[in-house]
N, CA, C and O atoms as a CHARMM CRD file, in Angstrom:
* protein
*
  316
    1    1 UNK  N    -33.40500  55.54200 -29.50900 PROA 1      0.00000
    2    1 UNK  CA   -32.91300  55.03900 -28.24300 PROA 1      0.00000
    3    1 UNK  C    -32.23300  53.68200 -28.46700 PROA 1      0.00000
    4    1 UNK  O    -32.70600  52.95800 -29.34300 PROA 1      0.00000
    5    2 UNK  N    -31.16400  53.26200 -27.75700 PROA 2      0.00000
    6    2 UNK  CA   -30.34700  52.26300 -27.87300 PROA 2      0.00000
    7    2 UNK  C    -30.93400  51.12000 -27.34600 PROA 2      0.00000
    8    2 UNK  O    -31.12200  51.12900 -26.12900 PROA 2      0.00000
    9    3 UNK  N    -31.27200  50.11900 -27.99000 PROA 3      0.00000
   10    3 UNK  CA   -31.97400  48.61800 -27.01000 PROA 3      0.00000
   11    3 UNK  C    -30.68300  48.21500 -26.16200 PROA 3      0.00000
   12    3 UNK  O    -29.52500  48.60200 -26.31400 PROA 3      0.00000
   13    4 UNK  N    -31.22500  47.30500 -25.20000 PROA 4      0.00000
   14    4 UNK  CA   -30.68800  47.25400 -23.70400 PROA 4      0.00000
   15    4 UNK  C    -30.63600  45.72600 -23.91700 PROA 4      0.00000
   16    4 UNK  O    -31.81800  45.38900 -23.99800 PROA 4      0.00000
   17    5 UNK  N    -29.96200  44.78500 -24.02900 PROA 5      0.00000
   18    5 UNK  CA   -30.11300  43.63500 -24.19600 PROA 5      0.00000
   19    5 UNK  C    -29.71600  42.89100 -22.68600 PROA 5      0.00000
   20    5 UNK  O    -28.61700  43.00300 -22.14200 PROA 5      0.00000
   21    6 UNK  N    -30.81200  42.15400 -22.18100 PROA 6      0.00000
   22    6 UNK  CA   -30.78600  41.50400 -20.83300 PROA 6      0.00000
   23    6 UNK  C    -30.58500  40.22600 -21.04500 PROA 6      0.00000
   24    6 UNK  O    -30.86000  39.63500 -22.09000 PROA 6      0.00000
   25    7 UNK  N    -30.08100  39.73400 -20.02700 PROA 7      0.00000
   26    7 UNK  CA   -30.24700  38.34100 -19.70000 PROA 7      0.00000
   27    7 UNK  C    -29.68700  37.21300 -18.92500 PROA 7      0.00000
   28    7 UNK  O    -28.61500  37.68300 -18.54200 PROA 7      0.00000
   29    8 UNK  N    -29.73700  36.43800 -18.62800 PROA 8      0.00000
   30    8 UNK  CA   -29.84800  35.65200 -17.13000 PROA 8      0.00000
   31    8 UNK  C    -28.27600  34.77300 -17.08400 PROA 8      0.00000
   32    8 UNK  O    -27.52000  34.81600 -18.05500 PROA 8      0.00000
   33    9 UNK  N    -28.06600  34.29500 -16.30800 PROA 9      0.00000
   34    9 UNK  CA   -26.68000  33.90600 -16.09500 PROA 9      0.00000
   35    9 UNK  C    -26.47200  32.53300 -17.24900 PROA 9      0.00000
   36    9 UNK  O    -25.43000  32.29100 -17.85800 PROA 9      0.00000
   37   10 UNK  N    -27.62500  31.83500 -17.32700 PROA 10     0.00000
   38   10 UNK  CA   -27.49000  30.56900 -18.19500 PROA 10     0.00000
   39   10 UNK  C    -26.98600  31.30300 -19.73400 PROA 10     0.00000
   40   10 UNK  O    -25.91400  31.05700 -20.28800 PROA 10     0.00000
   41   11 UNK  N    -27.90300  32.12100 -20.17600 PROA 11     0.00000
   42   11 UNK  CA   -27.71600  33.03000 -21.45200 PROA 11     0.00000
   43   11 UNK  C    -26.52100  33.49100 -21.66800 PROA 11     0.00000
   44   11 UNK  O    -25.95800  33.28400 -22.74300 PROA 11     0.00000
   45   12 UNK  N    -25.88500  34.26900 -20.55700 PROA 12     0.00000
   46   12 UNK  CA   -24.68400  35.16900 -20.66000 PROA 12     0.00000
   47   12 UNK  C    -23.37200  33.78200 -20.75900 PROA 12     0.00000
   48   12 UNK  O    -22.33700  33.85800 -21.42100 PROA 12     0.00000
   49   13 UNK  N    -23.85700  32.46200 -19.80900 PROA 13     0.00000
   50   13 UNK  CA   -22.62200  31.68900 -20.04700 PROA 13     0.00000
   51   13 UNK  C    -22.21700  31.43900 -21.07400 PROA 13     0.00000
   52   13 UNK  O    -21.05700  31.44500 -21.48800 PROA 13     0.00000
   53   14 UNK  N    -23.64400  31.07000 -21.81900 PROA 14     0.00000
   54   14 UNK  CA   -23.35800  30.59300 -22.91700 PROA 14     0.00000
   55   14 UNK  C    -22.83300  31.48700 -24.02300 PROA 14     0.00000
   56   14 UNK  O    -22.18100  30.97600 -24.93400 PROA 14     0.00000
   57   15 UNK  N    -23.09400  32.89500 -23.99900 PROA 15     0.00000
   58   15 UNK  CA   -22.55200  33.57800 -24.73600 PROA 15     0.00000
   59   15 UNK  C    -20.85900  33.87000 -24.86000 PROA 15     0.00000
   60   15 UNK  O    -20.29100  34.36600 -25.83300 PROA 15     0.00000
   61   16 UNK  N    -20.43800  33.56100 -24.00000 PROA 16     0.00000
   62   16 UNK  CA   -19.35700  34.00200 -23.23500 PROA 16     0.00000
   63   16 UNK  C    -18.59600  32.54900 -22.95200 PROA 16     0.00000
   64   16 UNK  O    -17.38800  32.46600 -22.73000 PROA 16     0.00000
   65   17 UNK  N    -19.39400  31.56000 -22.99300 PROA 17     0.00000
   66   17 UNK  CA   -18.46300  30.02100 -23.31400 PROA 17     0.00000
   67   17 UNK  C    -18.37100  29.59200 -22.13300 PROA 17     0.00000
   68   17 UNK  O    -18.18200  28.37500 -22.13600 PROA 17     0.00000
   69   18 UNK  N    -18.44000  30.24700 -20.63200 PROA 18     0.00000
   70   18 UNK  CA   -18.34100  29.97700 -19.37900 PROA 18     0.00000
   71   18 UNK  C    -19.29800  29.17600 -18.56600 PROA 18     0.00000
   72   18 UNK  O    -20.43000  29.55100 -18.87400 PROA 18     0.00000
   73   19 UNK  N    -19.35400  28.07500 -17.50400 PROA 19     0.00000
   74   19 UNK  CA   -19.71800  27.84800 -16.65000 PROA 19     0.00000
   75   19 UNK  C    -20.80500  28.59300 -16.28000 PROA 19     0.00000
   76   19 UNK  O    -20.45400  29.71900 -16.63300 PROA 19     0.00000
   77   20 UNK  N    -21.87600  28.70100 -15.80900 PROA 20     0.00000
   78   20 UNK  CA   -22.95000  29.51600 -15.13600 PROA 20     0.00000
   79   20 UNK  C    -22.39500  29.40100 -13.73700 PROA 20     0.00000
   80   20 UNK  O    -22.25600  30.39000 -13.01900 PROA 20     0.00000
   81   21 UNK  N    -22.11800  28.31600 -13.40600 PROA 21     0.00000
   82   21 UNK  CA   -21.67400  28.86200 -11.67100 PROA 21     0.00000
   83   21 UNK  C    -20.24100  29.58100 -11.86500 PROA 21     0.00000
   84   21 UNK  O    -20.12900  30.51300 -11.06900 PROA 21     0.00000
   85   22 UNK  N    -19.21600  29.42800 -12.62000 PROA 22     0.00000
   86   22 UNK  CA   -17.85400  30.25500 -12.79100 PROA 22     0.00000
   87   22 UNK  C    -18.43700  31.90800 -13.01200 PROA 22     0.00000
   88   22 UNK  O    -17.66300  32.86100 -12.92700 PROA 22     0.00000
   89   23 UNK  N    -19.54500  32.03000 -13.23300 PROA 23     0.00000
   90   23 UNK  CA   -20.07700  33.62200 -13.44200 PROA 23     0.00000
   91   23 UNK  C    -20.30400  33.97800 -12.04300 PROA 23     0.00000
   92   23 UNK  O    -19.70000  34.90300 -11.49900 PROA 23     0.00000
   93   24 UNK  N    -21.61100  32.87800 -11.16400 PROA 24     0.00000
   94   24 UNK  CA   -22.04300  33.82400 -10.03400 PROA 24     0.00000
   95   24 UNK  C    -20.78200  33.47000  -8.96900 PROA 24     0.00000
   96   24 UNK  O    -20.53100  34.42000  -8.22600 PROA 24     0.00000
   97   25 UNK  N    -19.99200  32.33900  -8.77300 PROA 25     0.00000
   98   25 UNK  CA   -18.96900  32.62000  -7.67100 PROA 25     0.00000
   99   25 UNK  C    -17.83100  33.73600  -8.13400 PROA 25     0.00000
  100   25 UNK  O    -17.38000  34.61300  -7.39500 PROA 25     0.00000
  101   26 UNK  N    -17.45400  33.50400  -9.55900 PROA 26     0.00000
  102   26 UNK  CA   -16.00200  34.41100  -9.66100 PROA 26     0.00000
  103   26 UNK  C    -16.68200  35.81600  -9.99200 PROA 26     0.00000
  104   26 UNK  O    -16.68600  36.62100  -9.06000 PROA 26     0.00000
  105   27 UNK  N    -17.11300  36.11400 -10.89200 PROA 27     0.00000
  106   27 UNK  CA   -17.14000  36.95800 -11.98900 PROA 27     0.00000
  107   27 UNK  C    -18.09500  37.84300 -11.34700 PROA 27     0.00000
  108   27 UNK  O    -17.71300  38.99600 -11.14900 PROA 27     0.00000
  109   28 UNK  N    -19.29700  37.50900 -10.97500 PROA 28     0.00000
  110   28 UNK  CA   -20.03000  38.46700 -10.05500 PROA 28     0.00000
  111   28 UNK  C    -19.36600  39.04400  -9.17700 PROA 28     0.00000
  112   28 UNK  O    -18.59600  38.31400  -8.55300 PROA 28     0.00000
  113   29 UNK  N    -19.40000  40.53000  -8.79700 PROA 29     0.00000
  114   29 UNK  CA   -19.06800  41.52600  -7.89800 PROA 29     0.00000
  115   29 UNK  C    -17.79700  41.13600  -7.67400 PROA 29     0.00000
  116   29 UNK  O    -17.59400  40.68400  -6.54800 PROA 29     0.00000
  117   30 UNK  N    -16.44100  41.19900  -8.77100 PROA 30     0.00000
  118   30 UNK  CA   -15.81700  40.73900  -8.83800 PROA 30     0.00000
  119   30 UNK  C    -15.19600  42.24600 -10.20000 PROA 30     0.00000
  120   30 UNK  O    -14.64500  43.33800 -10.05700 PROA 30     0.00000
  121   31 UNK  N    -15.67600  41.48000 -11.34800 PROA 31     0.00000
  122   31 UNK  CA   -15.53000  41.71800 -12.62400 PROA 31     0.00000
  123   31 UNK  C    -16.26800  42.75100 -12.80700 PROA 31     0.00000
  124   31 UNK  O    -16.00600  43.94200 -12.97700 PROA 31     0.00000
  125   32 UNK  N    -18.33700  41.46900 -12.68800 PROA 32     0.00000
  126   32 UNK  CA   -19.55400  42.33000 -13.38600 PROA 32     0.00000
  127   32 UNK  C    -19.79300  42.96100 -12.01100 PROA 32     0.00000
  128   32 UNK  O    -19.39800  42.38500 -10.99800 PROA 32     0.00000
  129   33 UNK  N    -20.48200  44.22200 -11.95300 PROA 33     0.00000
  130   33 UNK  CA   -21.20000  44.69500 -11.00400 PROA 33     0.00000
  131   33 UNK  C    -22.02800  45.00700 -11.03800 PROA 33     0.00000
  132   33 UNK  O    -22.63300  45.31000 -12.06600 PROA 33     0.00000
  133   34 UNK  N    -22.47200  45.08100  -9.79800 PROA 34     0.00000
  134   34 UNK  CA   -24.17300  45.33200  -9.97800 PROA 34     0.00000
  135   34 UNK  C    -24.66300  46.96600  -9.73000 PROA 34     0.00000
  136   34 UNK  O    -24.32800  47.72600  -8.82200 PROA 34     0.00000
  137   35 UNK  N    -25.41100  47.16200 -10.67200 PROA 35     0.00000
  138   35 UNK  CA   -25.88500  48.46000 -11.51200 PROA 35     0.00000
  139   35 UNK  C    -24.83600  49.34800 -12.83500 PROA 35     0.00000
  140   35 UNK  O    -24.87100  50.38800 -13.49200 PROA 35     0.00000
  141   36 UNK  N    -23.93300  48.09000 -12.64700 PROA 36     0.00000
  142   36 UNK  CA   -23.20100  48.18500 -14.29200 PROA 36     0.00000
  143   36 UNK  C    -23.18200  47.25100 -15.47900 PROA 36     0.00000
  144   36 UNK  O    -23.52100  47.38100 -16.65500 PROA 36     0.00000
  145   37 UNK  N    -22.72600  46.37700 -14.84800 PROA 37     0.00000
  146   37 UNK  CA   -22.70000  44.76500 -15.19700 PROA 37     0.00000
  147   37 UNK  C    -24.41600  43.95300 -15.39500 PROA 37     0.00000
  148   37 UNK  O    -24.83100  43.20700 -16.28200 PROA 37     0.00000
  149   38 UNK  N    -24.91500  44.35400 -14.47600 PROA 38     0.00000
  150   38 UNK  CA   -26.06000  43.89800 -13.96900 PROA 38     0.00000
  151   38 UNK  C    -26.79100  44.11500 -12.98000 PROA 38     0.00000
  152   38 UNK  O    -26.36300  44.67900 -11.97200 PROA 38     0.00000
  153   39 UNK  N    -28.14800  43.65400 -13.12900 PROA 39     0.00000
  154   39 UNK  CA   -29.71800  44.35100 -12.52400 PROA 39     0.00000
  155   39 UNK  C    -30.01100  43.05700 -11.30700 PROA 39     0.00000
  156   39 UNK  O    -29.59500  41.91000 -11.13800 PROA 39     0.00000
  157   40 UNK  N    -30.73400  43.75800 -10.77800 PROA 40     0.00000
  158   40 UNK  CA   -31.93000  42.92700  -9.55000 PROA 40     0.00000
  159   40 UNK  C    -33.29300  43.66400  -9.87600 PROA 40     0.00000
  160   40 UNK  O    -33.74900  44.60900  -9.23200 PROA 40     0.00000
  161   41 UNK  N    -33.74400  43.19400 -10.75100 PROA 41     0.00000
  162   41 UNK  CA   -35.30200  43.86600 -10.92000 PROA 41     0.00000
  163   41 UNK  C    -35.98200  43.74700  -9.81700 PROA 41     0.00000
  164   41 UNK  O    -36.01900  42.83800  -8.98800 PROA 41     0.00000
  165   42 UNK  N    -36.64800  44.99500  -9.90000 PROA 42     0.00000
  166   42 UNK  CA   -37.50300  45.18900  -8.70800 PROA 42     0.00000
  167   42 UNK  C    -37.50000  45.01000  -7.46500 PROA 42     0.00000
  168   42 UNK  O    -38.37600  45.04000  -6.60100 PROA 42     0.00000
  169   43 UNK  N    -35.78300  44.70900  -7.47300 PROA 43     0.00000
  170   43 UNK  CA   -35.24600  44.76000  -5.96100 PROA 43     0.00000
  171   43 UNK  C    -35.54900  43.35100  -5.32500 PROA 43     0.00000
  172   43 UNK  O    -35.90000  43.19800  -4.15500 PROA 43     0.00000
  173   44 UNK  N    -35.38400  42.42700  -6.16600 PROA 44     0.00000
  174   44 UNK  CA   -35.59500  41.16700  -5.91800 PROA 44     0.00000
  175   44 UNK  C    -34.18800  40.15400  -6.13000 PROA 44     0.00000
  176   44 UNK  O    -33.16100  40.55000  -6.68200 PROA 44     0.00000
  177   45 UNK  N    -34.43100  38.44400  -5.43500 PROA 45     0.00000
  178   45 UNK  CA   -33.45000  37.91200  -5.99700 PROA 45     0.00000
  179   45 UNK  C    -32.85600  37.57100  -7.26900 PROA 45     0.00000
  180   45 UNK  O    -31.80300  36.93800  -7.19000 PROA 45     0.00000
  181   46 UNK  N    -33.41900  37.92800  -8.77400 PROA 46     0.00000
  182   46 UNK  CA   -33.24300  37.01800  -9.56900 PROA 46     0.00000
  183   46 UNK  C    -31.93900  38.67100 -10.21000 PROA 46     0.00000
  184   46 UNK  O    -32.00400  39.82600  -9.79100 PROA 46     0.00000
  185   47 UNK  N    -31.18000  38.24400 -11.02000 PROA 47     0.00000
  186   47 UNK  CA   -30.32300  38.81800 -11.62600 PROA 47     0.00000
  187   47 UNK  C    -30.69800  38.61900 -13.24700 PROA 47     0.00000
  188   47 UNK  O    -31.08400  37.59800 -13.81600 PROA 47     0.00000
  189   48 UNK  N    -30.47200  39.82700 -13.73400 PROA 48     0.00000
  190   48 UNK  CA   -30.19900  40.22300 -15.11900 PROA 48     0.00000
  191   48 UNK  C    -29.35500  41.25100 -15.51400 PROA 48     0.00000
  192   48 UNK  O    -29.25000  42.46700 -15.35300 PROA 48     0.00000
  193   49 UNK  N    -28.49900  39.87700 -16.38100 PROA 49     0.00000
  194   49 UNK  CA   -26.79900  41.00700 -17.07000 PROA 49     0.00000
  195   49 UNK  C    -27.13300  42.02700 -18.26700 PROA 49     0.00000
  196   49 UNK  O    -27.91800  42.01300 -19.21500 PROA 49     0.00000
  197   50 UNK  N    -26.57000  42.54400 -17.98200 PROA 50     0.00000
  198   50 UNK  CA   -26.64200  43.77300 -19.65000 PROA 50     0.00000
  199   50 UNK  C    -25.83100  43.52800 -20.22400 PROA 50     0.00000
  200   50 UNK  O    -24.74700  43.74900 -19.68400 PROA 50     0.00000
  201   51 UNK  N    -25.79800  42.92100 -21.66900 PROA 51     0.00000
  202   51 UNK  CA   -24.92800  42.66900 -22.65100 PROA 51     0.00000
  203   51 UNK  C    -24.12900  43.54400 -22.72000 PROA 51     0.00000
  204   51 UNK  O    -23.01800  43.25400 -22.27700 PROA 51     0.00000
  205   52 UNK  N    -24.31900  44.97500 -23.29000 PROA 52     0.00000
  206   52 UNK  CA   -23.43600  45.95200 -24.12000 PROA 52     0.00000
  207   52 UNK  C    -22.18300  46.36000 -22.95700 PROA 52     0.00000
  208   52 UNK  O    -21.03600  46.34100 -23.40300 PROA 52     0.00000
  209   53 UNK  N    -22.40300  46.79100 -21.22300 PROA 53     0.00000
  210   53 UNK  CA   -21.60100  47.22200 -20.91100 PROA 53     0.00000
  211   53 UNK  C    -20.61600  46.20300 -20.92800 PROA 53     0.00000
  212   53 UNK  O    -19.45800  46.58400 -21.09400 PROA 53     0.00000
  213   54 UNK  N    -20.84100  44.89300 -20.78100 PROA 54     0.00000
  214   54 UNK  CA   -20.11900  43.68200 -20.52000 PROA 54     0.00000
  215   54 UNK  C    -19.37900  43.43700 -21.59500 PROA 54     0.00000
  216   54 UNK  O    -18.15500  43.40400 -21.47100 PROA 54     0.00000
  217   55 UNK  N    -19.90200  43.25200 -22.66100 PROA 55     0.00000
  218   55 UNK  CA   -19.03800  43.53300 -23.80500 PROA 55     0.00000
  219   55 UNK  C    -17.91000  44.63600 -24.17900 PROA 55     0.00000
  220   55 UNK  O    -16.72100  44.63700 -24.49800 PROA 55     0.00000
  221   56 UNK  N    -18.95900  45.58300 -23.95900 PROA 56     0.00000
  222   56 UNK  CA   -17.61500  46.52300 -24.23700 PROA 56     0.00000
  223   56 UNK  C    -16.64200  46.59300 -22.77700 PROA 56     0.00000
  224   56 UNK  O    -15.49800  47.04500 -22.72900 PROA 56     0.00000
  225   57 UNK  N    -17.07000  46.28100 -22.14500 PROA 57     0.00000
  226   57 UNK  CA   -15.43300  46.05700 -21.24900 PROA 57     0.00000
  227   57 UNK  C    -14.46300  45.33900 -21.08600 PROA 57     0.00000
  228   57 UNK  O    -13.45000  45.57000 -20.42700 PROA 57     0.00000
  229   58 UNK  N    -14.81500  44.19200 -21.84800 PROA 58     0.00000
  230   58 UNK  CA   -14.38600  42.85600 -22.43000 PROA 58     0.00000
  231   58 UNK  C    -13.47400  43.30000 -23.15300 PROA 58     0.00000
  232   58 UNK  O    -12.32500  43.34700 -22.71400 PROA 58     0.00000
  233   59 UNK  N    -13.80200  43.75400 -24.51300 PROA 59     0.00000
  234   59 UNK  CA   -12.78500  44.47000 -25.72900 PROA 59     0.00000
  235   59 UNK  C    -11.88000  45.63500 -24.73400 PROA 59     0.00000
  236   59 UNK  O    -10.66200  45.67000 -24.91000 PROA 59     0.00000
  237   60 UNK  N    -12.35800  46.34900 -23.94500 PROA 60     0.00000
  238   60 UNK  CA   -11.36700  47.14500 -24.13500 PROA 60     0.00000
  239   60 UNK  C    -10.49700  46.67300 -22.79200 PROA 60     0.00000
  240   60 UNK  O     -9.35300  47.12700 -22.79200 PROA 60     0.00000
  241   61 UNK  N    -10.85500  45.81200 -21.60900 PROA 61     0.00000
  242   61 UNK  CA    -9.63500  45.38000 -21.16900 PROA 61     0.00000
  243   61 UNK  C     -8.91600  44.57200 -21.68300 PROA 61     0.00000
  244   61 UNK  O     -7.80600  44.52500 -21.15100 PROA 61     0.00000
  245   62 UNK  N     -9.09100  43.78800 -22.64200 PROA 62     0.00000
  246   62 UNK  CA    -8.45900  43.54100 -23.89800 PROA 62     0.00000
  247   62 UNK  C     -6.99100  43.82800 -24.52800 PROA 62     0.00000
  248   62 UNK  O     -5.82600  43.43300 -24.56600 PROA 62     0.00000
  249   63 UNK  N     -8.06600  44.97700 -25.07500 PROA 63     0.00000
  250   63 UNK  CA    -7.28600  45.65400 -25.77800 PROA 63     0.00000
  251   63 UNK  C     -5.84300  46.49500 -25.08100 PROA 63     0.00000
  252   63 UNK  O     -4.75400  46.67200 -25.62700 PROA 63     0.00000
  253   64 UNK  N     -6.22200  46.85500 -23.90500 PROA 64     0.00000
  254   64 UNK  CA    -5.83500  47.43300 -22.59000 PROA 64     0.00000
  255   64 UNK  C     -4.28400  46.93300 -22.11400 PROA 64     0.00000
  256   64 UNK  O     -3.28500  47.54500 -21.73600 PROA 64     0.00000
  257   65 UNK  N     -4.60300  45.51400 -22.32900 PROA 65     0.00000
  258   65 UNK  CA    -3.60800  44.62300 -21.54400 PROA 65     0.00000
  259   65 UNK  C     -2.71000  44.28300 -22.22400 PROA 65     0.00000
  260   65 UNK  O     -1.68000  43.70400 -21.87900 PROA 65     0.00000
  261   66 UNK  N     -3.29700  44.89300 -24.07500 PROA 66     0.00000
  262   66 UNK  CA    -2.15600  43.90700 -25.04300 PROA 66     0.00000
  263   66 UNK  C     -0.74400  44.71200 -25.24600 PROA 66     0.00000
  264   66 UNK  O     -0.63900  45.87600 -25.63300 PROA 66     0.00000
  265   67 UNK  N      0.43500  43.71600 -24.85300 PROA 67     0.00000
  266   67 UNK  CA     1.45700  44.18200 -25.03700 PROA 67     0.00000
  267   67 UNK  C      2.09300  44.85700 -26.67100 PROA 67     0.00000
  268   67 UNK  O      2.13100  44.33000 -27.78200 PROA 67     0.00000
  269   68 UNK  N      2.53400  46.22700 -26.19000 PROA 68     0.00000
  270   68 UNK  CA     3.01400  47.11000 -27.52900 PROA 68     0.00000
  271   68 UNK  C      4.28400  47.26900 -27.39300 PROA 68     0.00000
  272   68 UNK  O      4.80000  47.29600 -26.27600 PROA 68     0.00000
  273   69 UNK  N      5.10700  47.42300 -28.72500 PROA 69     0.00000
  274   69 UNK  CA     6.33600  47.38100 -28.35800 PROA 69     0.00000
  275   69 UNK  C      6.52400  48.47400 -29.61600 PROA 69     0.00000
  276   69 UNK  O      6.47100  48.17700 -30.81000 PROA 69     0.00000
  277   70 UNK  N      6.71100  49.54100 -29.17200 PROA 70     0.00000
  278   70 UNK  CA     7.19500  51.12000 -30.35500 PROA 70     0.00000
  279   70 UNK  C      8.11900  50.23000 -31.11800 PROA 70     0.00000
  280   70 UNK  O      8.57700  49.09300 -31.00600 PROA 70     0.00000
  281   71 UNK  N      8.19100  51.18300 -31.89900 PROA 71     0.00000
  282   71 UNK  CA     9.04500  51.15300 -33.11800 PROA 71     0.00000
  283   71 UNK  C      9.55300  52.02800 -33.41400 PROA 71     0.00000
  284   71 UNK  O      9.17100  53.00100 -32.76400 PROA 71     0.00000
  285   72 UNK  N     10.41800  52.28000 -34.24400 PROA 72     0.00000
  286   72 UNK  CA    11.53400  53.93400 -33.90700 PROA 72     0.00000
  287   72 UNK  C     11.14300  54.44200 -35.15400 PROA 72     0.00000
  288   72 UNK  O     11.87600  55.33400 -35.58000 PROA 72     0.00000
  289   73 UNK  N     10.11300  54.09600 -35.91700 PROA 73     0.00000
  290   73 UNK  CA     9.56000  55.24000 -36.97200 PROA 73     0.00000
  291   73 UNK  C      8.23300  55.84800 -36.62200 PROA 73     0.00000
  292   73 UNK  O      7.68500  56.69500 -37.32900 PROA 73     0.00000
  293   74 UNK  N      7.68600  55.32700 -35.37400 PROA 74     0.00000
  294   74 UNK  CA     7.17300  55.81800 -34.31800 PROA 74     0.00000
  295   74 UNK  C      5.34900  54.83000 -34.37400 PROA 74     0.00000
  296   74 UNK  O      4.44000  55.12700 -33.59900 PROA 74     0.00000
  297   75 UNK  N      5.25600  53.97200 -35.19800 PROA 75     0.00000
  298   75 UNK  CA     4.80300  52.30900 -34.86500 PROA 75     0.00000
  299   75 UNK  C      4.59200  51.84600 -33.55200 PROA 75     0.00000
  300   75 UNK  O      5.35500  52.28300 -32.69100 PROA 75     0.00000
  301   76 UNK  N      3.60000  50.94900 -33.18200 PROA 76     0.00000
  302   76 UNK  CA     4.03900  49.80200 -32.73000 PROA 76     0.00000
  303   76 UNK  C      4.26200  48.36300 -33.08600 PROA 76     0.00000
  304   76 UNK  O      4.38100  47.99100 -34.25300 PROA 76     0.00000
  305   77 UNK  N      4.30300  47.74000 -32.27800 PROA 77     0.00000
  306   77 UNK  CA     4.59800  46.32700 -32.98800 PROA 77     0.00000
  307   77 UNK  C      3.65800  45.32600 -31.41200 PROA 77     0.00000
  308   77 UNK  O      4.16800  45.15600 -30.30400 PROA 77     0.00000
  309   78 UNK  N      2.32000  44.86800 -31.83000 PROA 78     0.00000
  310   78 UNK  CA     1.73100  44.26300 -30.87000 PROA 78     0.00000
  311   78 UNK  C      2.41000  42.83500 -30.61100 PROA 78     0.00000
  312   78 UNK  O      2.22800  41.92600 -31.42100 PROA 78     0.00000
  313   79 UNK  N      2.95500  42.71100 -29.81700 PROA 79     0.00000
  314   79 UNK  CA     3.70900  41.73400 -29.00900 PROA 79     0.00000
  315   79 UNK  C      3.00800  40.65200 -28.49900 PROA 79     0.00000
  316   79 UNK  O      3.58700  39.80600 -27.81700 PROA 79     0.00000
């Protein structure tokens, strides 16, 4: 089974280089969402993010957004 890596807005800023309040005003229900992004255990106030989906959505809007430019031997050329 795959571990689930949790953790709280101070943790995730820091992982991520951001502000802790730039997470819960912008980025919450925004970006991250909640029961993708992140939990309310037990149906309470406190929040916990899940690393992996957050990450991997990170890379691939990313990757997503980066401009390609073909090439006529049938290449691209990341722009």
């Amino acid at each position: 089974m795959a571990e689930t890596t949790y953790m709280t807005t101070d943790e995730l800023a820091s992982r991520l280089h951001y502000d802790p309040r730039y997470i819960r005003e912008f980025l919450k229900d925004s970006v991250l969402l909640e029961g993708i992004h992140y939990i309310r255990p037990f149906g309470r106030r406190k929040i916990l993010f899940i690393w992996e989906p957050i990450e991997r959505d990170m890379m691939k809007t990313s990757v997503e957004e980066m401009p390609m430019i073909p090439l006529a031997r049938g290449g691209v050329c990341n722009g």
